[in-house]
DOMI-879771 format. One record per atom (N, C-alpha, C): residue in one letter; atom name; x, y, z. Coordinates in Angstrom, 3 decimals. Atoms other than C-alpha are relative to their C-alpha. Layout:
DOMI-879771
<pt><resn>A</resn><name>CA</name><c1>X</c1><c2>Y</c2><c3>Z</c3></pt>
...
This chain:
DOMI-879771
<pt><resn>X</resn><name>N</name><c1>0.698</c1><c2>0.470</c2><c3>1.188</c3></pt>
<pt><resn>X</resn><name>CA</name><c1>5.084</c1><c2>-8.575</c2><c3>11.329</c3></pt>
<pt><resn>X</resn><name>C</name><c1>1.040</c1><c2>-0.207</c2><c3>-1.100</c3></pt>
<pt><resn>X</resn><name>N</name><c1>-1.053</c1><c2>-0.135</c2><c3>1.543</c3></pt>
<pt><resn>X</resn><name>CA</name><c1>7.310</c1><c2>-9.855</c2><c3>8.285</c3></pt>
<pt><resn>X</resn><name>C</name><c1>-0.944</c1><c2>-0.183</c2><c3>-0.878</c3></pt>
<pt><resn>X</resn><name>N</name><c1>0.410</c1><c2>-0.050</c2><c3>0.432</c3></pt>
<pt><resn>X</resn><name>CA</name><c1>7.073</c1><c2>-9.328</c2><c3>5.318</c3></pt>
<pt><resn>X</resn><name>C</name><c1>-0.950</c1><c2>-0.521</c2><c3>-1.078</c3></pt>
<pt><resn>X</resn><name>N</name><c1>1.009</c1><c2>1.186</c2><c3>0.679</c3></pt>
<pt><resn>X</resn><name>CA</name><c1>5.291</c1><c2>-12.296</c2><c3>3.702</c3></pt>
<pt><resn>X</resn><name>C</name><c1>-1.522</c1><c2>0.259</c2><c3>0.541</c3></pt>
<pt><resn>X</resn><name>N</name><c1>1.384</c1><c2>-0.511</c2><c3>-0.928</c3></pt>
<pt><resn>X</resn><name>CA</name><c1>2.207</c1><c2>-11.088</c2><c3>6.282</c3></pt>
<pt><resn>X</resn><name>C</name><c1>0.001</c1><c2>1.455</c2><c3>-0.464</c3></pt>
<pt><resn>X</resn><name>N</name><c1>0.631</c1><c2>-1.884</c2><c3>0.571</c3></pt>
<pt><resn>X</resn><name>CA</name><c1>2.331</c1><c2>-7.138</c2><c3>5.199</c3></pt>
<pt><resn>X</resn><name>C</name><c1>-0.104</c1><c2>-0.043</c2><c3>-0.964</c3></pt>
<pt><resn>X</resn><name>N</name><c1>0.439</c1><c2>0.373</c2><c3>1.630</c3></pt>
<pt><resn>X</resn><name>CA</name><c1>1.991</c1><c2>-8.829</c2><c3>1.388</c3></pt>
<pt><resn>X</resn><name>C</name><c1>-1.262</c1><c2>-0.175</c2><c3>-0.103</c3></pt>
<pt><resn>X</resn><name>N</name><c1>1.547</c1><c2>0.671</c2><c3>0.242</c3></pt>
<pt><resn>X</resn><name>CA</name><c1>-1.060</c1><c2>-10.677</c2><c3>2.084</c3></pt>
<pt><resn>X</resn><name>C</name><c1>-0.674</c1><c2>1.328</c2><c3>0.795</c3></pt>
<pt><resn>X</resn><name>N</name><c1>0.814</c1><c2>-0.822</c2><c3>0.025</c3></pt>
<pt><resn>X</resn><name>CA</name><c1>-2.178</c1><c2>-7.954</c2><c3>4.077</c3></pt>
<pt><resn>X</resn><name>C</name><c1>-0.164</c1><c2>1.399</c2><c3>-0.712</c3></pt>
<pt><resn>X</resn><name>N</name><c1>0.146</c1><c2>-1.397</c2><c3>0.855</c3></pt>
<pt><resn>X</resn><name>CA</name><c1>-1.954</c1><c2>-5.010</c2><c3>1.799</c3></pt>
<pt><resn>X</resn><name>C</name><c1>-0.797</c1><c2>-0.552</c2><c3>-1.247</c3></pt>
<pt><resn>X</resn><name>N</name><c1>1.002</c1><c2>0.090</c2><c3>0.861</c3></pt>
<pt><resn>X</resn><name>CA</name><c1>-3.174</c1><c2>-6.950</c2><c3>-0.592</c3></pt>
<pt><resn>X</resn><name>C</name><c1>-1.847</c1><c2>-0.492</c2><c3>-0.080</c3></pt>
<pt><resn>X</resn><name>N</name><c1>0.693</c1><c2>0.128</c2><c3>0.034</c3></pt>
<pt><resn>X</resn><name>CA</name><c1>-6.180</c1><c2>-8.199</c2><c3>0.698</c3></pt>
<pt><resn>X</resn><name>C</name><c1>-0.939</c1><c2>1.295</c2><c3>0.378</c3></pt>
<pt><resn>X</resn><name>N</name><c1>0.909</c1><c2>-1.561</c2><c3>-0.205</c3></pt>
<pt><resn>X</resn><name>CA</name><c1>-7.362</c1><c2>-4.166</c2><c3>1.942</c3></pt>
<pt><resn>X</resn><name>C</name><c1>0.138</c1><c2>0.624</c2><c3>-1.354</c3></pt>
<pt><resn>X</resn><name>N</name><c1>0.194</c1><c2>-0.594</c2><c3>1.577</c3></pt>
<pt><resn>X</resn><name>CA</name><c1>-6.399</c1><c2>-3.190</c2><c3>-1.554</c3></pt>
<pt><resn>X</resn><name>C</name><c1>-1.203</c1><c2>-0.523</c2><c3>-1.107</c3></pt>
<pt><resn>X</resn><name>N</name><c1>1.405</c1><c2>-0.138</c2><c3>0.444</c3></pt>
<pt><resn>X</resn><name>CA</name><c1>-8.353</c1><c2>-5.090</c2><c3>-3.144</c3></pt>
<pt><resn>X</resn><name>C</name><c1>-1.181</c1><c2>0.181</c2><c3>0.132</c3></pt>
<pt><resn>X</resn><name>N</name><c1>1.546</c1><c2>-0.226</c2><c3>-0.802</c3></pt>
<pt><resn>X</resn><name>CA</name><c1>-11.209</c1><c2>-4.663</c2><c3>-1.098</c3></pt>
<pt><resn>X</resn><name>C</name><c1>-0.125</c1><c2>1.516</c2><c3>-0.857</c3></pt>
<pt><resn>X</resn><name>N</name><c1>-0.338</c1><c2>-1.524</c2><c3>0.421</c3></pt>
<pt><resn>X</resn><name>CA</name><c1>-10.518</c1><c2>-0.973</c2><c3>-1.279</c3></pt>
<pt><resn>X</resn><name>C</name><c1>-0.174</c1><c2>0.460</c2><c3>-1.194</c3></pt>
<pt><resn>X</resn><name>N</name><c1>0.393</c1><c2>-0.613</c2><c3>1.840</c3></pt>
<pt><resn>X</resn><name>CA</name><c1>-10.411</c1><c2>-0.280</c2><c3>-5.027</c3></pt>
<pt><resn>X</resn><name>C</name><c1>-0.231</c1><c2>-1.358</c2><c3>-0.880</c3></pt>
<pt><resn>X</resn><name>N</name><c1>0.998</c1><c2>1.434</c2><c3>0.935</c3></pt>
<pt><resn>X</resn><name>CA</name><c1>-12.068</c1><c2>-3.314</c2><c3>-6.214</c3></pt>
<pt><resn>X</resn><name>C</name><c1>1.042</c1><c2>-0.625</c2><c3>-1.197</c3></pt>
<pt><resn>X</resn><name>N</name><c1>-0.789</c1><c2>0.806</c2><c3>1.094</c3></pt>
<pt><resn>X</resn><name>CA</name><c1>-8.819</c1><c2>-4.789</c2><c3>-8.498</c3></pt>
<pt><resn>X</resn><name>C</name><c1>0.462</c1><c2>-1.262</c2><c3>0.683</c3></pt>
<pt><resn>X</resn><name>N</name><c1>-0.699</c1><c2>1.115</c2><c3>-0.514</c3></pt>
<pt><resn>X</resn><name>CA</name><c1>-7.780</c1><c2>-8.277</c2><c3>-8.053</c3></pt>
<pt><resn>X</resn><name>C</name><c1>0.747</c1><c2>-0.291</c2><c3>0.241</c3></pt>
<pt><resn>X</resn><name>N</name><c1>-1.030</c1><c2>0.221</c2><c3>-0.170</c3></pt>
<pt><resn>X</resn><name>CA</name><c1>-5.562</c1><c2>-9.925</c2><c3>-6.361</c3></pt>
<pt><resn>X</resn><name>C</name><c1>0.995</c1><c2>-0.077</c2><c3>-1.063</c3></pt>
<pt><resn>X</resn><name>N</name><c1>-0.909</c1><c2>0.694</c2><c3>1.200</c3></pt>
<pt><resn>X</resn><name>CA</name><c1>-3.636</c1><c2>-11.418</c2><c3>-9.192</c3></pt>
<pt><resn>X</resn><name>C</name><c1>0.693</c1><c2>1.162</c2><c3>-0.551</c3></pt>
<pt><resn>X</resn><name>N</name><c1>-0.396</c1><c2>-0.636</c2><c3>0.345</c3></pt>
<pt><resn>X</resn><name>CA</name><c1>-3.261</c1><c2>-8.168</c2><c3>-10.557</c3></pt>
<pt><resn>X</resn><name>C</name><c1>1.442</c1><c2>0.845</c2><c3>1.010</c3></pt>
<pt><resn>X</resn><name>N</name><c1>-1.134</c1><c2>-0.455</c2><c3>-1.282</c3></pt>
<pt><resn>X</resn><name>CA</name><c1>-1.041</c1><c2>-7.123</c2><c3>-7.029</c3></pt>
<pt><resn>X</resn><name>C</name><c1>1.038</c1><c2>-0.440</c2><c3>-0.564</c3></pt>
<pt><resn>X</resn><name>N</name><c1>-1.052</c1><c2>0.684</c2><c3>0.761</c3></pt>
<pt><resn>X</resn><name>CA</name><c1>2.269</c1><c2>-8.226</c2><c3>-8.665</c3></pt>
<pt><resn>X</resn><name>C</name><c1>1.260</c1><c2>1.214</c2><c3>0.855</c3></pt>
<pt><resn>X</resn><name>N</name><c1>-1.394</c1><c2>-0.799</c2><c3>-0.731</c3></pt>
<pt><resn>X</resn><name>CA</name><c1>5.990</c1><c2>-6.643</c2><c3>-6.623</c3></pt>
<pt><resn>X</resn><name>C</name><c1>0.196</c1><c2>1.040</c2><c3>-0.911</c3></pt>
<pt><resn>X</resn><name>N</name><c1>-1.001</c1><c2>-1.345</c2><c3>0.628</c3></pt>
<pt><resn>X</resn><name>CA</name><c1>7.226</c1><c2>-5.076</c2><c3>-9.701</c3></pt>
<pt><resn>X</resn><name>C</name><c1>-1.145</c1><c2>0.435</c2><c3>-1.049</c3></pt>
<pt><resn>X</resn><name>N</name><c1>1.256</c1><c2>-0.967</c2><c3>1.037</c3></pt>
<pt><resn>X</resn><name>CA</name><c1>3.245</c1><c2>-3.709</c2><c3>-11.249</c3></pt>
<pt><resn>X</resn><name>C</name><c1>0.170</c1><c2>1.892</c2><c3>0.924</c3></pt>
<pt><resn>X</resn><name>N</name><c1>-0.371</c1><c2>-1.166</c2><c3>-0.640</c3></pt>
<pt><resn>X</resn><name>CA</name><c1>3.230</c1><c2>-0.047</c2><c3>-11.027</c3></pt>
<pt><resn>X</resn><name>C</name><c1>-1.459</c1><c2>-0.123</c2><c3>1.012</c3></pt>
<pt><resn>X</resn><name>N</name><c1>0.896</c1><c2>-0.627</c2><c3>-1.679</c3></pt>
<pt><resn>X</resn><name>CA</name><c1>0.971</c1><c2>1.226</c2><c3>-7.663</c3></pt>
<pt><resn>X</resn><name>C</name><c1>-0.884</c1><c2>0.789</c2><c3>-0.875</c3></pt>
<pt><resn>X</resn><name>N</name><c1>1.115</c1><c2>-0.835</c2><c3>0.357</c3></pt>
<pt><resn>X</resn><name>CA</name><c1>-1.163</c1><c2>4.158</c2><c3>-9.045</c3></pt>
<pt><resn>X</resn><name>C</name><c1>-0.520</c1><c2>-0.566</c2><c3>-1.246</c3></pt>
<pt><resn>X</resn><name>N</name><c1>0.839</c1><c2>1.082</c2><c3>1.136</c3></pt>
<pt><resn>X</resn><name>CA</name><c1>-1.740</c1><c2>2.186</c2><c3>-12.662</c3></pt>
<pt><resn>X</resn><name>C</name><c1>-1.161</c1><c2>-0.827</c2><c3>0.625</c3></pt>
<pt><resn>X</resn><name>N</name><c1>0.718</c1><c2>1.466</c2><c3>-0.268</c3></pt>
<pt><resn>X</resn><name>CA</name><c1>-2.954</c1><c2>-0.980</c2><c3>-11.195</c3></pt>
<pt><resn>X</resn><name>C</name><c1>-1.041</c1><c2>0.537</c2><c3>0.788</c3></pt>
<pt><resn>X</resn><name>N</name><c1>1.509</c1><c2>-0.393</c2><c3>-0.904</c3></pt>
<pt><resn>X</resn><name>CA</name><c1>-5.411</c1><c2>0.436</c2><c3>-8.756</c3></pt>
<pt><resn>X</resn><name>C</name><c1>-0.102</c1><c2>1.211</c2><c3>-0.491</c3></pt>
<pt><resn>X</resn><name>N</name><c1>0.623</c1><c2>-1.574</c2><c3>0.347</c3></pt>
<pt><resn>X</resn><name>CA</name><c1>-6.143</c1><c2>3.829</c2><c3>-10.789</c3></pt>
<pt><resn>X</resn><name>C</name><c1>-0.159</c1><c2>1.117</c2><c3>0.809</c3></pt>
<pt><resn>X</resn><name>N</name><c1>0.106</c1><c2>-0.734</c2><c3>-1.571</c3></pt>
<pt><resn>X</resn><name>CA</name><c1>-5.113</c1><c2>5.825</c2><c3>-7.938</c3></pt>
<pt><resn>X</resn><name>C</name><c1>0.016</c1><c2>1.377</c2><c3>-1.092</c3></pt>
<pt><resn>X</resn><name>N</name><c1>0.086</c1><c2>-1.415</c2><c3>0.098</c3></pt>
<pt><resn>X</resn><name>CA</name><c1>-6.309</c1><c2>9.932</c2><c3>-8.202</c3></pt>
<pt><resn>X</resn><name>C</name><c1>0.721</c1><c2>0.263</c2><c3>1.141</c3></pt>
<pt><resn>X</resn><name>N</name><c1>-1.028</c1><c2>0.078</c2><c3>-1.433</c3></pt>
<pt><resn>X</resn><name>CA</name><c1>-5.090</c1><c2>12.018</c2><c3>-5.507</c3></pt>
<pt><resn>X</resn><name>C</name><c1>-1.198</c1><c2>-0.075</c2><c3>0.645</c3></pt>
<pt><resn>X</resn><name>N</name><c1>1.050</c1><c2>0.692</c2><c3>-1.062</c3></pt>
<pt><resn>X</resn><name>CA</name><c1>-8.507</c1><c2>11.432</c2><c3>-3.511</c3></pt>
<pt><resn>X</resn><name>C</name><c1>0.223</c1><c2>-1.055</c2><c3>0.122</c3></pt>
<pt><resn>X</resn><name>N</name><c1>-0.363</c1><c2>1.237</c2><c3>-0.100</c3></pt>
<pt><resn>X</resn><name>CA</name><c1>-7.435</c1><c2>7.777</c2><c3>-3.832</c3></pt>
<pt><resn>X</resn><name>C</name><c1>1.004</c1><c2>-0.105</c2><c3>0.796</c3></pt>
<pt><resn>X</resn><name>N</name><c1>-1.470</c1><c2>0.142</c2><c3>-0.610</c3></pt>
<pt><resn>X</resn><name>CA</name><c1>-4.278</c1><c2>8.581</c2><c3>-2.174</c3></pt>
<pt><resn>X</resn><name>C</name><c1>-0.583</c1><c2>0.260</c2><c3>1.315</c3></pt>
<pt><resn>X</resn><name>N</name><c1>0.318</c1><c2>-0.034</c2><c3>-1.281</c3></pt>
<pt><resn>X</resn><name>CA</name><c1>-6.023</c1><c2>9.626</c2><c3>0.629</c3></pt>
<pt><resn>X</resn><name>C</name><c1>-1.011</c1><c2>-1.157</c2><c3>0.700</c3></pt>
<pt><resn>X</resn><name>N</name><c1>0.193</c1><c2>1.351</c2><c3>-0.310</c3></pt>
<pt><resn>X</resn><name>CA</name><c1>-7.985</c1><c2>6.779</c2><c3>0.811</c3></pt>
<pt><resn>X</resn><name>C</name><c1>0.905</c1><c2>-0.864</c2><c3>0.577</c3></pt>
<pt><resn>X</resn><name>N</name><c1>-1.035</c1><c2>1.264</c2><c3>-0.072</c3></pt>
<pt><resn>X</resn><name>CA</name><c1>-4.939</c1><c2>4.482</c2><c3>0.371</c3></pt>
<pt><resn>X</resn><name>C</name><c1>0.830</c1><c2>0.331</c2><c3>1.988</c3></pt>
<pt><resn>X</resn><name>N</name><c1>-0.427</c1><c2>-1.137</c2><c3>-1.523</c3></pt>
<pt><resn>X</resn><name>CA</name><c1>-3.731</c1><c2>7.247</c2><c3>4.034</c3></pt>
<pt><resn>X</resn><name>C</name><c1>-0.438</c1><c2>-0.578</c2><c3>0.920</c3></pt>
<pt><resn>X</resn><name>N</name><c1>1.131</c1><c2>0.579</c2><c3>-0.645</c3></pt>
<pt><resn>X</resn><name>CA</name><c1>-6.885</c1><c2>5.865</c2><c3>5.447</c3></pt>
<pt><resn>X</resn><name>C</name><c1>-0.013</c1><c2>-1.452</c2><c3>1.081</c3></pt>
<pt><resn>X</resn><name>N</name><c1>0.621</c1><c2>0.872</c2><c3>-0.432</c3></pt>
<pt><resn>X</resn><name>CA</name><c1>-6.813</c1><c2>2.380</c2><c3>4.889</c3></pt>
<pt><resn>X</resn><name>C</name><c1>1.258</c1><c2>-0.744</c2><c3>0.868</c3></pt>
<pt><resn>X</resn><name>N</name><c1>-1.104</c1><c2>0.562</c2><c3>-0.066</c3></pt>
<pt><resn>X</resn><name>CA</name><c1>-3.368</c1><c2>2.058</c2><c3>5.358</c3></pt>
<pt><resn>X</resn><name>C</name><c1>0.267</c1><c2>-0.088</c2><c3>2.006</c3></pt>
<pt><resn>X</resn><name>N</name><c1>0.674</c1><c2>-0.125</c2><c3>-1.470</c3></pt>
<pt><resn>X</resn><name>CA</name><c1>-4.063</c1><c2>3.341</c2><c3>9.502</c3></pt>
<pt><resn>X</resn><name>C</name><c1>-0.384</c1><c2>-0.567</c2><c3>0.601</c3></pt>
<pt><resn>X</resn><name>N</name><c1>1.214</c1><c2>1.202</c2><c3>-0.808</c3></pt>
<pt><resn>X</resn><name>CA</name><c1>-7.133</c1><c2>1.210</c2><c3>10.006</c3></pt>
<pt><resn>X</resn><name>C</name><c1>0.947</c1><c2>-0.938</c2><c3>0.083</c3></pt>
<pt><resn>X</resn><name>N</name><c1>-1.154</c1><c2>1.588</c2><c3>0.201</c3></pt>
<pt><resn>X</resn><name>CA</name><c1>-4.114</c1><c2>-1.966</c2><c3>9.145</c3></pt>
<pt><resn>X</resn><name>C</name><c1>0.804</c1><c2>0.200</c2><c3>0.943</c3></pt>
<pt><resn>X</resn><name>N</name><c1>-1.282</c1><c2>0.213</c2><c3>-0.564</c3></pt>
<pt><resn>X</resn><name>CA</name><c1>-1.374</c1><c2>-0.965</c2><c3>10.243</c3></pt>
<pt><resn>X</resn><name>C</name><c1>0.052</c1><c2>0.997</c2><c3>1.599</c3></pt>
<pt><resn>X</resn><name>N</name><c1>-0.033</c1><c2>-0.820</c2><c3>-1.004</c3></pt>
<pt><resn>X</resn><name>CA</name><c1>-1.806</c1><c2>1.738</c2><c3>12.946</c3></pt>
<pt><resn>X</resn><name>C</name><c1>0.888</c1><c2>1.318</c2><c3>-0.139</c3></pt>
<pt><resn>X</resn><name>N</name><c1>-0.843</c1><c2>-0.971</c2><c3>-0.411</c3></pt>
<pt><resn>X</resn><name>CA</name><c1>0.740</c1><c2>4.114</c2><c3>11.944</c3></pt>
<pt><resn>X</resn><name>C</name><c1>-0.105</c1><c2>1.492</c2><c3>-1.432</c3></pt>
<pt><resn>X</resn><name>N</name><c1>0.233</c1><c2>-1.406</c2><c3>0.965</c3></pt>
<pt><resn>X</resn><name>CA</name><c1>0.469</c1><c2>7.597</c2><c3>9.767</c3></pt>
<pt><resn>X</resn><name>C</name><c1>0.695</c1><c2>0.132</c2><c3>-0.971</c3></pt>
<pt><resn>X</resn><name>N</name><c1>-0.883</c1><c2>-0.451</c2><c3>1.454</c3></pt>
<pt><resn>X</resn><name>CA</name><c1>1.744</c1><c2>8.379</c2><c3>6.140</c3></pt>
<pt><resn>X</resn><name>C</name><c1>-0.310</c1><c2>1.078</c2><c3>-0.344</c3></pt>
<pt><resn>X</resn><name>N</name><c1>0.244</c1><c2>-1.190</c2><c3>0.215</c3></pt>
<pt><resn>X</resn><name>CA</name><c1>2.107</c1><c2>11.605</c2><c3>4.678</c3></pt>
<pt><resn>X</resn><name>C</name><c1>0.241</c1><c2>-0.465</c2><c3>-1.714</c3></pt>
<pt><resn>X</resn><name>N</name><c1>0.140</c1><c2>-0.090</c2><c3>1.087</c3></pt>
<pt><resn>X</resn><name>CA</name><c1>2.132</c1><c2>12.480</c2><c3>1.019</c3></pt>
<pt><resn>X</resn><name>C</name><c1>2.112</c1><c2>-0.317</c2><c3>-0.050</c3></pt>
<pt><resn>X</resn><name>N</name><c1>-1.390</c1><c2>-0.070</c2><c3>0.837</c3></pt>
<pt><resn>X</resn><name>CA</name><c1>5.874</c1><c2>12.909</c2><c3>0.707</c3></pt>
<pt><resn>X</resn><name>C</name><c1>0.740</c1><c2>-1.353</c2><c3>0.852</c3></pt>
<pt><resn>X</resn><name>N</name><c1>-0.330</c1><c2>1.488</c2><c3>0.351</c3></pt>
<pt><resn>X</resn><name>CA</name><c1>6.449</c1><c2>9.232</c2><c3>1.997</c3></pt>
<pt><resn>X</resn><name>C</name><c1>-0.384</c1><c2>-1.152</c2><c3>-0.766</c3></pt>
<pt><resn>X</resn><name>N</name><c1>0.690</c1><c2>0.550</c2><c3>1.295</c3></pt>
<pt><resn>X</resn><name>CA</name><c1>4.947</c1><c2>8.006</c2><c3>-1.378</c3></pt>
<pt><resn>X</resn><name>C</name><c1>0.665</c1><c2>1.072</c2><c3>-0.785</c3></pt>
<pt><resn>X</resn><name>N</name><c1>-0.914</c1><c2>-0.039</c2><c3>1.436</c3></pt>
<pt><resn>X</resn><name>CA</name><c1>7.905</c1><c2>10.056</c2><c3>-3.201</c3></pt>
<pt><resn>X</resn><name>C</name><c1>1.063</c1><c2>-0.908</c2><c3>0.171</c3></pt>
<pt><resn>X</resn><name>N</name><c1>-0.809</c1><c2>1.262</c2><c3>0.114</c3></pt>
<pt><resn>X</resn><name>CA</name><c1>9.746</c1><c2>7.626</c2><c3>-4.558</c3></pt>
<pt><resn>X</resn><name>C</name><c1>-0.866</c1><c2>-1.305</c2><c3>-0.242</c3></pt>
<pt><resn>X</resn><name>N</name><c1>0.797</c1><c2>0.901</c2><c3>-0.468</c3></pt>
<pt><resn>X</resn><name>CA</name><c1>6.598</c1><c2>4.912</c2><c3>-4.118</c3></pt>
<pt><resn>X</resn><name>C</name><c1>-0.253</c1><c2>-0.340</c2><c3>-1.300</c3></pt>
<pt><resn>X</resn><name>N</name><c1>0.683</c1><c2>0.326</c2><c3>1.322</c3></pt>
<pt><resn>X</resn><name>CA</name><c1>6.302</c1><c2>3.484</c2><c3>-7.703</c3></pt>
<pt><resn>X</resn><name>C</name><c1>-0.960</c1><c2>-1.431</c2><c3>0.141</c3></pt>
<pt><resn>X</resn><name>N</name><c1>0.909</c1><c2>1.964</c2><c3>0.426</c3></pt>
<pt><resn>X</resn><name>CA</name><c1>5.279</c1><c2>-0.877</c2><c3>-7.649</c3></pt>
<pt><resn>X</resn><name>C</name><c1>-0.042</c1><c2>0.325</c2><c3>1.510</c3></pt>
<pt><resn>X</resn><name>N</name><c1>0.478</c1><c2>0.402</c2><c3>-1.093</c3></pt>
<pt><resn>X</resn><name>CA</name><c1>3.859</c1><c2>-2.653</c2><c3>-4.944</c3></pt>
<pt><resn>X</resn><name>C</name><c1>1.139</c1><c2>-0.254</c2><c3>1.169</c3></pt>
<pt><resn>X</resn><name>N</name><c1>-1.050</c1><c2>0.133</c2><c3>-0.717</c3></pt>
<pt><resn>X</resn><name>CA</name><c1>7.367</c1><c2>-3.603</c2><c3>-4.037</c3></pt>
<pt><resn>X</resn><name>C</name><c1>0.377</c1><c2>1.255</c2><c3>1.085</c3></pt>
<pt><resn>X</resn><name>N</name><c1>-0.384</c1><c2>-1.697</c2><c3>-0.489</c3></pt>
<pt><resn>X</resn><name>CA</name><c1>8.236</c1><c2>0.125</c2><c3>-2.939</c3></pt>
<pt><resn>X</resn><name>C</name><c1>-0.671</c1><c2>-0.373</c2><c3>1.197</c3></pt>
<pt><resn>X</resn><name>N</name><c1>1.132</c1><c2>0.293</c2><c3>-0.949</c3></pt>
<pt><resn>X</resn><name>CA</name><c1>4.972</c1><c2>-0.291</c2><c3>-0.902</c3></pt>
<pt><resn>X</resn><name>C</name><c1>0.287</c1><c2>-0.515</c2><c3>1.004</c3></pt>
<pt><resn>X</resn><name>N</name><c1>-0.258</c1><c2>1.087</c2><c3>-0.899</c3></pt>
<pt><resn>X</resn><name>CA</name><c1>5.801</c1><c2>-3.380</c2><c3>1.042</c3></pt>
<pt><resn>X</resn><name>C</name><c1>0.992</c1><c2>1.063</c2><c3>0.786</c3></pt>
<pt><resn>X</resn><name>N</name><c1>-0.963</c1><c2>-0.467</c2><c3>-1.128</c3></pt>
<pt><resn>X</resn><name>CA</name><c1>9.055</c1><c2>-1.824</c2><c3>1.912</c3></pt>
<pt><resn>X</resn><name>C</name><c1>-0.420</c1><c2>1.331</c2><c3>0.826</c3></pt>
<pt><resn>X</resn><name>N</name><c1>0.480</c1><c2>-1.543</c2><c3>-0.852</c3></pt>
<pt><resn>X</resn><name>CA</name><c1>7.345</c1><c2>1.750</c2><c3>2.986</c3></pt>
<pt><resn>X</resn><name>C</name><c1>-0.743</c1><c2>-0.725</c2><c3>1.193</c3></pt>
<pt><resn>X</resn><name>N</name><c1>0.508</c1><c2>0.444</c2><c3>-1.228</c3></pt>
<pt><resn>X</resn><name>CA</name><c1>5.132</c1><c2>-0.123</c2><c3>5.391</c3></pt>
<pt><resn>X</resn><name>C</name><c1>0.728</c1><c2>-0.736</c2><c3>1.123</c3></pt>
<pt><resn>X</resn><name>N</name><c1>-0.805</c1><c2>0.571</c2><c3>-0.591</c3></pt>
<pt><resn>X</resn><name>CA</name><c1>8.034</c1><c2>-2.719</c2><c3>6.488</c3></pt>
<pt><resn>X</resn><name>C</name><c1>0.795</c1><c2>1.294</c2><c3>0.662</c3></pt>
<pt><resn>X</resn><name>N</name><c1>-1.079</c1><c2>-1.298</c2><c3>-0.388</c3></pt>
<pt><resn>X</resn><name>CA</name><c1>10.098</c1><c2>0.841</c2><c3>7.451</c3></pt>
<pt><resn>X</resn><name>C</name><c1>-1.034</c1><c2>0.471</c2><c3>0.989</c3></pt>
<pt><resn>X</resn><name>N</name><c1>1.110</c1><c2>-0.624</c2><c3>-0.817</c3></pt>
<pt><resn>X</resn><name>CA</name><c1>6.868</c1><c2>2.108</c2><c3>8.990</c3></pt>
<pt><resn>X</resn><name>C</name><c1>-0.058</c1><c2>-0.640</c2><c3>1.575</c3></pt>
<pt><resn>X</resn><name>N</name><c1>0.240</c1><c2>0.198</c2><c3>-0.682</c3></pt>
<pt><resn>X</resn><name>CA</name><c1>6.162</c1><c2>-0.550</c2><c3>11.152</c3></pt>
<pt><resn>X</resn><name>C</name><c1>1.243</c1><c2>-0.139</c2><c3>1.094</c3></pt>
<pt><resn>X</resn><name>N</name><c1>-1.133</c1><c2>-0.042</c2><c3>-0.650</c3></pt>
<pt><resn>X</resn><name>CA</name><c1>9.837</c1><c2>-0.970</c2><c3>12.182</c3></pt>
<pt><resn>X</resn><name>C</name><c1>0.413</c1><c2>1.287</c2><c3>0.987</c3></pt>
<pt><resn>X</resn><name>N</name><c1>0.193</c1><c2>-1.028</c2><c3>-0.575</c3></pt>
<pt><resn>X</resn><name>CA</name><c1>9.709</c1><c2>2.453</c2><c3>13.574</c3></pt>
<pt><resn>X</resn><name>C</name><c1>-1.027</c1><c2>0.375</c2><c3>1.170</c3></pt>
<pt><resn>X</resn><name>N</name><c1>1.341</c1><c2>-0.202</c2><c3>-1.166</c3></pt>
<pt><resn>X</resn><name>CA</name><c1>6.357</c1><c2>2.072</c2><c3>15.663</c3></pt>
<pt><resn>X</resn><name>C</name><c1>0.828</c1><c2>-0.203</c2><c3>1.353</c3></pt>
């Protein structure tokens, strides 16, 4: 999967997921701002991120995880590893 395809798809389960618009998805917007993530949200985000992609995140691979950018690359590292 590159990463032009793990863009569109993170962003189209995100917004689903916590109801903010696309538009608002932006590389360098912060992550927990833009979608108002709590930490129940984080486990959500654990969730949906599974159902997509297939592979498991823990809390302490979201230190370090600020913008969407971060993101992309945590999942691009993820799936590279499957």
């Amino acid at each position: 999967m590159n990463r032009e395809t793990i863009i569109e798809t993170v962003k189209d389960f995100l917004s689903d997921e916590f109801e903010v618009d696309k538009s608002k998805i932006q590389p360098d917007a912060n992550l927990q701002e833009t979608l108002d993530l709590d930490s129940l949200d984080y486990v959500d985000l654990v969730v949906v991120i599974e159902e997509n992609f297939g592979f498991k995140v823990t809390g302490e691979d979201f230190v370090g995880i600020a913008t969407f950018d971060d993101f992309y690359t945590l999942v691009e590292k993820k799936l590279a590893e499957k």
